[in-house]
C-alpha positions, 0 to 999 in steps of 0.5 A: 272307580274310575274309568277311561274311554276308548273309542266308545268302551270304558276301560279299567284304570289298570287298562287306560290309556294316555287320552290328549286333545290336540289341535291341528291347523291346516297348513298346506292343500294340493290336488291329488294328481296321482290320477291324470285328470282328462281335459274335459274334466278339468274345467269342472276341477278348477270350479269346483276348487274356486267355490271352496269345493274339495274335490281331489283337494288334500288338506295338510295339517300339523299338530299345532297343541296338545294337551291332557284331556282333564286340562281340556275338559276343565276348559269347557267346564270353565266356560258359560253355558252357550254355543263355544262350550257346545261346540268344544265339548263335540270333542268329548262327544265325538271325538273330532271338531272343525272349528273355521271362519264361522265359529272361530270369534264365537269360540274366541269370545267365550275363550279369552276371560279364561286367559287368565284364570286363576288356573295356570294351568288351564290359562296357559293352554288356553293362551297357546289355544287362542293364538292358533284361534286367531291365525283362523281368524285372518286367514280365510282358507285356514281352519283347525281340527281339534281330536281326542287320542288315545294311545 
């Protein structure tokens, strides 16, 4: 019998639930201005948000692919034992990724022999996959989240 996850619980098949992995790009950031910040704070704002810092910064994202699970999880299988296939399967562990500048050409690298797999299924989602990999890539302030969901 197989069993479903949810949330660290197995779940029989007759209570499974619909699980997908979808990837989120960042897509805007602001600071929360809800709260007026006092003036001798600002200075400490402004630096802290130059040096990447983000204090009172919202990040914005949008849901930029989504996909079956098993779809995803034959990615990592199809990929070779090493760092890319570690860091995707966080999914599976943790249920949550960030994948920025540091690991995007790692994650690409390992990534694109799959493109064209013999699977069609699994190479189409890695195709749309690389594209948001790649805006990663040139965009310095851009990263993805990468999340299991269950619903």
């Amino acid at each position: 019998m197989s069993l479903a996850r949810n949330n660290g619980t197995d779940l029989a098949p007759e209570h499974a639930q619909a699980r997908t992995v979808r990837v989120h790009r960042l897509v805007r950031k602001f600071v929360d201005s809800a709260q007026s910040v006092p003036d001798d704070a600002k200075d400490v704002l402004y630096y802290t948000l130059s040096v990447g810092h983000h204090t009172g910064v919202i990040d914005c994202f949008e849901c930029v692919l989504s996909m079956p699970v098993e779809v995803f999880e034959r990615i990592c299988a199809a990929l070779p034992e090493g760092e890319a296939r570690y860091k995707l399967e966080g999914v599976m562990r943790h249920s949550e990724i960030e994948l920025g500048k540091a690991q995007v050409d790692i994650v690409i690298d390992a990534l694109e022999p799959l493109a064209s797999a013999a699977d069609e299924e699994v190479a189409r989602y890695v195709g749309l996959f690389l594209e948001q990999l790649r805006i990663v890539r040139e965009e310095p302030s851009v990263y993805v989240m990468v999340r299991e969901v269950v619903s």
